[in-house]
C-alpha positions as CSV (number, residue, x, y, z in Angstrom):
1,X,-28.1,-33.9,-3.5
2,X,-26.2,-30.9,-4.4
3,X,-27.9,-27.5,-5.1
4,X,-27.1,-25.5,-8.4
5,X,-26.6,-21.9,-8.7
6,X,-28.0,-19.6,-11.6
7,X,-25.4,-20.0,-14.0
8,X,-25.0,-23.4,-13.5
9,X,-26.1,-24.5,-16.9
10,X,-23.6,-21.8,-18.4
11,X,-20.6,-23.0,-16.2
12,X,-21.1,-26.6,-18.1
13,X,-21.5,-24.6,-21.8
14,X,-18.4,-23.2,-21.0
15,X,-16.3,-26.6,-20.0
16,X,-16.4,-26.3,-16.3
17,X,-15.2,-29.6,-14.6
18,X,-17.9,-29.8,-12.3
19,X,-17.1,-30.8,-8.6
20,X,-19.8,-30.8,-4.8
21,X,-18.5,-28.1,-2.9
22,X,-20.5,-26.6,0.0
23,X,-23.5,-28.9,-1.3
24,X,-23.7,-26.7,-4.9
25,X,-22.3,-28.2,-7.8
26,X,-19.2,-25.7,-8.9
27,X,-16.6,-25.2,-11.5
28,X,-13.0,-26.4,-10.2
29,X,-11.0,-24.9,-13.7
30,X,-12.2,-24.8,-16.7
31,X,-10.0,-25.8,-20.1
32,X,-7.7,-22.9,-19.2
33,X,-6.3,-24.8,-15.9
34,X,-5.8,-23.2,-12.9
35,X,-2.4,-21.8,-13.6
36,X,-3.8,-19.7,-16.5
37,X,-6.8,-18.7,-14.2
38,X,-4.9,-17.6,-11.6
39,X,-2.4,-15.5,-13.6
40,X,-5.3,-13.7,-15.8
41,X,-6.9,-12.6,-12.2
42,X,-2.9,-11.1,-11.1
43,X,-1.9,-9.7,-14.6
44,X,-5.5,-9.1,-16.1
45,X,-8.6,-10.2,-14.6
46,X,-10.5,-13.2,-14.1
47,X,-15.0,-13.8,-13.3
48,X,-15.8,-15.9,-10.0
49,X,-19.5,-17.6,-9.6
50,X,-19.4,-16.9,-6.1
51,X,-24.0,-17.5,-5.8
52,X,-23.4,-20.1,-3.3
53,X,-22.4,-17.5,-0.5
54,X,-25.5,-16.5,1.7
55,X,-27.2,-13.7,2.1
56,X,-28.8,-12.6,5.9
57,X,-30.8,-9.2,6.5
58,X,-31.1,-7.4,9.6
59,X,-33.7,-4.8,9.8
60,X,-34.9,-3.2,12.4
61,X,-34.3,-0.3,15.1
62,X,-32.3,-2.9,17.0
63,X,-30.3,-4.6,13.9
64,X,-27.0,-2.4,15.3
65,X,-27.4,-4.0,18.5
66,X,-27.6,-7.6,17.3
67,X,-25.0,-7.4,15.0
68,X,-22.7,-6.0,17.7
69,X,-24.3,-8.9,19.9
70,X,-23.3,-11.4,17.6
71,X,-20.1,-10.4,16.2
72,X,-16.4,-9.5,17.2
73,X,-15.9,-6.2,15.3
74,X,-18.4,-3.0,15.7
75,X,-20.5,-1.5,13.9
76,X,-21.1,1.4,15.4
77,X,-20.2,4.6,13.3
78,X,-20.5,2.2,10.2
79,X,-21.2,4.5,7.2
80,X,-24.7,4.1,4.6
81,X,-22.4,2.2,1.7
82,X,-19.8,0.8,4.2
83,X,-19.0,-3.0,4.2
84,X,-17.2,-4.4,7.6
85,X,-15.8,-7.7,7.9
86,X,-15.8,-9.9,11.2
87,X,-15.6,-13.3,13.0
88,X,-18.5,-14.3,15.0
89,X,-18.1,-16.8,18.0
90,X,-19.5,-19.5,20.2
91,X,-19.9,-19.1,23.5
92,X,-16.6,-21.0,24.0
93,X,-14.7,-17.9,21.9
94,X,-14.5,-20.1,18.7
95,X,-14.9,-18.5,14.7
96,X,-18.4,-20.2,14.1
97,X,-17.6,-18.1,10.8
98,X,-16.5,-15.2,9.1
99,X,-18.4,-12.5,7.7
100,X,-18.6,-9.5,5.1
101,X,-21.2,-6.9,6.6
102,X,-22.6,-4.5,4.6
103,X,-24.8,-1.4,6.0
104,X,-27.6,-0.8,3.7
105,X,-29.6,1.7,5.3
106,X,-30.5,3.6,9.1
107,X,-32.0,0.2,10.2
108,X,-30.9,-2.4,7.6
109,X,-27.9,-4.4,7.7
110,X,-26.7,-7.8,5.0
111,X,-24.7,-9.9,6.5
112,X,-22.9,-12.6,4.2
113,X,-22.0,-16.3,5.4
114,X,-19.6,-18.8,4.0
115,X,-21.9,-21.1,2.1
116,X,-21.4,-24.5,4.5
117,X,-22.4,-22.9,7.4
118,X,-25.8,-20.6,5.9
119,X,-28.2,-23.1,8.1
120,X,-25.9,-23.2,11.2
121,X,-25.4,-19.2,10.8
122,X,-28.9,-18.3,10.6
123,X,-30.1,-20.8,13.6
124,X,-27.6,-18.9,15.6
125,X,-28.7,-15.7,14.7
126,X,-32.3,-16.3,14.8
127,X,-31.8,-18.0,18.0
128,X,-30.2,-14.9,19.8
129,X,-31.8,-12.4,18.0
130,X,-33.6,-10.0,20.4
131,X,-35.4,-6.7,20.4
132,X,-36.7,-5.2,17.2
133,X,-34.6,-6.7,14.6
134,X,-35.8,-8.8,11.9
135,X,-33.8,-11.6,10.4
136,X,-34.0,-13.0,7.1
137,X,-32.2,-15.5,4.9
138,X,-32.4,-14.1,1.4
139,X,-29.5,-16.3,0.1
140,X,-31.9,-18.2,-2.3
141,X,-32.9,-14.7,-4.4
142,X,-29.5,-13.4,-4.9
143,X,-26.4,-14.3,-7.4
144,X,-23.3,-13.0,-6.4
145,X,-20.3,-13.0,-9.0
146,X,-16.8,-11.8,-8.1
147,X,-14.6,-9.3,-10.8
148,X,-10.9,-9.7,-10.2
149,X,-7.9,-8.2,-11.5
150,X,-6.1,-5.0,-12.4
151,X,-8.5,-5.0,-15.4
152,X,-11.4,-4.9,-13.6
153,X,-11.8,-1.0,-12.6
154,X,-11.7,0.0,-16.6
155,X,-14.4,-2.8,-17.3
156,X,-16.4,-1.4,-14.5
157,X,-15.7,2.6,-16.0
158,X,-17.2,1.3,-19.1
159,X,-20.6,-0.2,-18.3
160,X,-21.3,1.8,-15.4
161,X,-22.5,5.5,-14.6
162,X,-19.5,6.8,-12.9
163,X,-21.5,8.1,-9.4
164,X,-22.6,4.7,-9.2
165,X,-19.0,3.1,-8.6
166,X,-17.4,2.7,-5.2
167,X,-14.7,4.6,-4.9
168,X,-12.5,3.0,-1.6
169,X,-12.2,-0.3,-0.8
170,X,-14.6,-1.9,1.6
171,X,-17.4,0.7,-0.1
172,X,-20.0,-0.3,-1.7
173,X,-23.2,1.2,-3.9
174,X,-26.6,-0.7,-3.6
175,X,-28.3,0.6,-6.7
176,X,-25.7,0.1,-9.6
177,X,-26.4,0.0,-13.4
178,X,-24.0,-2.3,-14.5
179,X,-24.5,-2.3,-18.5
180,X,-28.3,-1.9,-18.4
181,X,-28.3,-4.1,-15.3
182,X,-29.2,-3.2,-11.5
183,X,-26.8,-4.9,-9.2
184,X,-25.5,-4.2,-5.8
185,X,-21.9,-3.3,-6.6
186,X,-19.2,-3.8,-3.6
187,X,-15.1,-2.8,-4.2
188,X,-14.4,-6.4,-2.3
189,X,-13.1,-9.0,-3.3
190,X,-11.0,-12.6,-1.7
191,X,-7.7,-12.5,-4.1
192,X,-5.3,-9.7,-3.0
193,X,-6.5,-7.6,-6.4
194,X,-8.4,-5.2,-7.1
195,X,-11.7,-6.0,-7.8
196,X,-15.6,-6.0,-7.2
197,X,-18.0,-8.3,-6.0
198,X,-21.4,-7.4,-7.8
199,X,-25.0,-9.2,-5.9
200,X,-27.5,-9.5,-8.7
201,X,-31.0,-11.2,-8.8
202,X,-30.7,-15.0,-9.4
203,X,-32.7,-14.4,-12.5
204,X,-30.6,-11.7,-13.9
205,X,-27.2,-13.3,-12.9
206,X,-26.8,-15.2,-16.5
207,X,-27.3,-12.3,-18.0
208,X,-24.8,-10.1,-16.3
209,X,-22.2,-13.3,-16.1
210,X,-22.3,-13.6,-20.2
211,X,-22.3,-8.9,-20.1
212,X,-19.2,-9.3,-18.6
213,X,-17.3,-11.9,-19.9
214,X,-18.4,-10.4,-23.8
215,X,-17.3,-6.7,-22.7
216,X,-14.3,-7.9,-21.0
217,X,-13.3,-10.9,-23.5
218,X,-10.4,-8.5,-25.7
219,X,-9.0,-7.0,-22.4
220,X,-8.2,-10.6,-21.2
221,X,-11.4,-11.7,-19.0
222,X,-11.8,-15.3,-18.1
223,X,-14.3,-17.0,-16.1
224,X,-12.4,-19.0,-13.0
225,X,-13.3,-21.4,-11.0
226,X,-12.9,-22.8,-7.1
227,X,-9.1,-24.2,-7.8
228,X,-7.8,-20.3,-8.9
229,X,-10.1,-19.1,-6.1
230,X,-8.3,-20.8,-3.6
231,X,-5.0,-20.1,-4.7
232,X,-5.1,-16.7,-4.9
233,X,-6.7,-16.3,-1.2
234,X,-3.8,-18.4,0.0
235,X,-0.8,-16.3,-2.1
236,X,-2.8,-13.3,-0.5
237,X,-2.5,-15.1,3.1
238,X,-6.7,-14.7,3.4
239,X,-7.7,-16.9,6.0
240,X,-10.8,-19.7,5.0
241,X,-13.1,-21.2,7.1
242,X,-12.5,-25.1,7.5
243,X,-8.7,-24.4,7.4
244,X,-7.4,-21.3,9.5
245,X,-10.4,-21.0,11.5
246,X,-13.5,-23.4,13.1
247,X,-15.2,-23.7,16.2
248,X,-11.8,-24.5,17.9
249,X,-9.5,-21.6,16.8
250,X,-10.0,-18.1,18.4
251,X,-9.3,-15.1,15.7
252,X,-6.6,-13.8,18.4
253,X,-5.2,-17.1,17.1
254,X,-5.5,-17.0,13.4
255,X,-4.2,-13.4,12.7
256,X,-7.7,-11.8,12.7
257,X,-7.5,-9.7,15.8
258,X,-7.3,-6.4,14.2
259,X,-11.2,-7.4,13.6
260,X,-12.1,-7.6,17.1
261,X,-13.3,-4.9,19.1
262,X,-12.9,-6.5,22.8
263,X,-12.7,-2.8,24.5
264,X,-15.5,-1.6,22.4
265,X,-18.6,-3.7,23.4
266,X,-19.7,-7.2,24.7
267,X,-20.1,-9.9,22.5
268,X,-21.1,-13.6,22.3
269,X,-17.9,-15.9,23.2
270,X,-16.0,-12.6,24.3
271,X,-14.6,-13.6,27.7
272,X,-14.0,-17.6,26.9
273,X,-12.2,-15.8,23.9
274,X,-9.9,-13.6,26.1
275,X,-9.6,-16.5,29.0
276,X,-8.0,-18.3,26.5
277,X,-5.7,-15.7,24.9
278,X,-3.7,-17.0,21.9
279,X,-1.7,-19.9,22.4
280,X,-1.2,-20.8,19.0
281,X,-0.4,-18.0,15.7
282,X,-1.0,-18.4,11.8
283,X,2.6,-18.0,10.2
284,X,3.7,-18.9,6.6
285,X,5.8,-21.5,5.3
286,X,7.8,-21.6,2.1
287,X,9.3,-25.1,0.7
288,X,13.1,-25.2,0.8
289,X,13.2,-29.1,0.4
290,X,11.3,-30.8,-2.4
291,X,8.0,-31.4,-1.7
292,X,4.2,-29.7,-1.9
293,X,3.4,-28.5,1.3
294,X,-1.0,-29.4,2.1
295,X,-3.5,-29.1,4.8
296,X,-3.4,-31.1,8.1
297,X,0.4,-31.5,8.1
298,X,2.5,-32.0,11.4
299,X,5.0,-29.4,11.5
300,X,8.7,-29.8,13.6
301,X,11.5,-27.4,14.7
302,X,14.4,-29.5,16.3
303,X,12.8,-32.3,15.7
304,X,9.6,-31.3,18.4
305,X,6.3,-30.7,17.0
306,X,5.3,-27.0,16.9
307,X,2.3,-26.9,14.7
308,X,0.0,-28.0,11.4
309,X,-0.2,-26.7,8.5
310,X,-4.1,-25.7,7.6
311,X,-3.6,-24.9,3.7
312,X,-0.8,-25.4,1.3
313,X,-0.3,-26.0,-2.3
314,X,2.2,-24.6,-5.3
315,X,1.6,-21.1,-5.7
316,X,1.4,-19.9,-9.5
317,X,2.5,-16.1,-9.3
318,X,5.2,-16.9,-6.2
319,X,6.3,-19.7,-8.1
320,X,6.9,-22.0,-4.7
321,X,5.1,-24.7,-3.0
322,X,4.0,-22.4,0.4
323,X,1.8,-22.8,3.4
324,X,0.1,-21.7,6.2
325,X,0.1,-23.1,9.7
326,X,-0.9,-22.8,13.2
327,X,2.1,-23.0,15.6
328,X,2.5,-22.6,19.4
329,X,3.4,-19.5,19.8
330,X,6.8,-18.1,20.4
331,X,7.8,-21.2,18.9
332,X,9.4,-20.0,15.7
333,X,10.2,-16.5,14.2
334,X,10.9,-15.3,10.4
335,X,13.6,-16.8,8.8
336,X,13.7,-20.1,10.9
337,X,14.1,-23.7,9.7
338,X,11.1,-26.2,10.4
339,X,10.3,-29.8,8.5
340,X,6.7,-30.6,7.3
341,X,5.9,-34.4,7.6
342,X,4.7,-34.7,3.8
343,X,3.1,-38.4,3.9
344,X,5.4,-39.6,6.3
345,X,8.5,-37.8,4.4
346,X,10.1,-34.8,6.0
347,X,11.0,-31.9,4.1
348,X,12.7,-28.7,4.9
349,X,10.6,-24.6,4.7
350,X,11.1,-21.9,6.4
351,X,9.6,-19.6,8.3
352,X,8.4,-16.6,6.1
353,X,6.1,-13.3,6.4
354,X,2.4,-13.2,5.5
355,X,1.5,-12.2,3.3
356,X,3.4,-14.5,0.5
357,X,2.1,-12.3,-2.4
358,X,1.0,-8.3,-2.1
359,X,0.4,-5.7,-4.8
360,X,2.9,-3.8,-2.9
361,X,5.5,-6.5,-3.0
């Protein structure tokens, strides 16, 4: 049976199509379509229920040393209000997943897990945890909702005491008062915008879900579902776990080694990870035949299999069906013709840079 979050009740109000995803029940769209959610999020700004995402403390004078343990990037040096994102590995050098850690205090770490793997995460921690470190799942009493868009920074101005508001990306204030409500307020987000990611209590969260969407409603706010959340990650080139990384792909692999810290200190799956180097690279595809381009697709160049796609669709702001796959690498560059078997038809794309869509671009 699939869980709910706190604004699940709202989410249905509102017209959300309902769909299981990571065992909660979540919006896909709502009337405005994905389309229309995804452009509001690039040209204005758009409200994620992001509540089924969990939540792990460390605490402890040996939480530093665990995380480091545990997890490809470090920590050390991490400021009070700093939020550091990393893989962590099996002992074979696979992503068991992919983390946002934030450093809450001296001794006090959160740690936040894809939703599917909360129970296999926090065995693994709890299961190497060592020292003086406590470990705590506190998914279950916080709501985390996700502010995206150019809009969002003057939505934020207006309901929030201006010391209170992190002011570089990957910062984050713990204590916020977000129009008369106190919220841990993070400049993150999983789109290629600018935006926050604001934890709440689960109790509060309707409250501060309906706040935002009334204050932002004449500058263009629209809540967004799972559909518009996944195709903005994929026009931003953000990996997702389940599709550019599991238990078989290294991060060397997938693009993420700028977020391990091999030189720096041991971790769990370090060596394997290394032994194995990277025989395989995350590249981008854009459709030059007619055809969308999905998951779990052979790719060929010269007719010899190089690689599989591991997400695709048609992206709304690029305007093309795109990809992104994992080929052998050295096997293609930029700018080369491949075919994608789509259902057993091939069509033509070619090799392009990540990522497909940047604020810069």
């Amino acid at each position: 049976m699939e869980l709910k979050t706190p604004l699940y009740d709202l989410h249905v109000a509102a017209g959300g199509r309902m769909v299981p995803f990571a065992g909660y029940l979540l919006p896909v769209q709502y009337g405005t379509g994905v389309i229309q959610e995804h452009m509001a999020v690039r040209q204005k700004m758009g409200l994620f229920d992001v509540s089924h995402m969990g939540e792990v403390r460390f605490e402890g004078p040996d939480a530093l040393k665990n995380l480091n343990h545990l997890m490809t990037n470090d920590f050390t040096g991490m400021g009070i209000g700093q939020v550091r994102y990393s893989p962590m590995l099996n002992d074979e050098g696979g992503i068991l997943d992919d983390l946002i850690v934030y450093r809450l205090g001296e001794q006090k770490y959160m740690a936040v897990v894809n939703a599917a793997n909360r129970a296999k995460d926090v065995q693994w921690m709890k299961a190497h945890r060592f020292g003086d470190c406590a470990v705590a799942d506190v998914s279950d009493d916080i709501a985390q909702l996700a502010l995206q868009g150019p809009g969002a920074k003057a939505l934020i101005q207006s309901l929030t005491p201006a010391d209170q508001i992190p002011q570089k990306y990957y910062w984050f204030t713990e204590r916020a008062n977000v129009g008369g409500i106190g919220c841990l307020l993070s400049r993150t987000g999983y789109t290629g915008e600018f935006g926050y990611e604001l934890y709440v209590k689960s109790g509060d969260a309707p409250k501060l879900w309906t706040m935002l969407l009334e204050k932002g409603k004449d500058a263009g706010l629209i809540p967004c579902g799972l559909g518009a959340r996944d195709t903005l990650r994929l026009e931003a080139a953000m990996p997702l776990y389940g599709h550019e990384m599991d238990e078989t792909v290294s991060p060397l692999e997938t693009g993420l080694s700028w977020a391990v810290k091999a030189e720096a200190h041991a971790f769990i799956g370090r060596e394997a990870m290394l032994a194995k180097g990277a025989p395989r690279t995350r590249v981008g595809l854009k459709a030059t035949g007619k055809g969308i381009l999905r998951e779990h697709q052979p790719v060929y160049k010269d007719g010899l299999p190089v690689g599989m796609t591991t997400s695709g669709t048609m992206l709304p702001f690029v305007g093309a069906p795109c990809a992104m796959a994992l080929m052998a690498s050295g096997s293609v560059q930029p700018g080369d013709a491949v075919e994608v078997d789509v259902r057993g038809r091939m069509v033509g794309a070619e090799v392009v840079p990540l990522p497909f869509y940047s604020k810069a671009k």
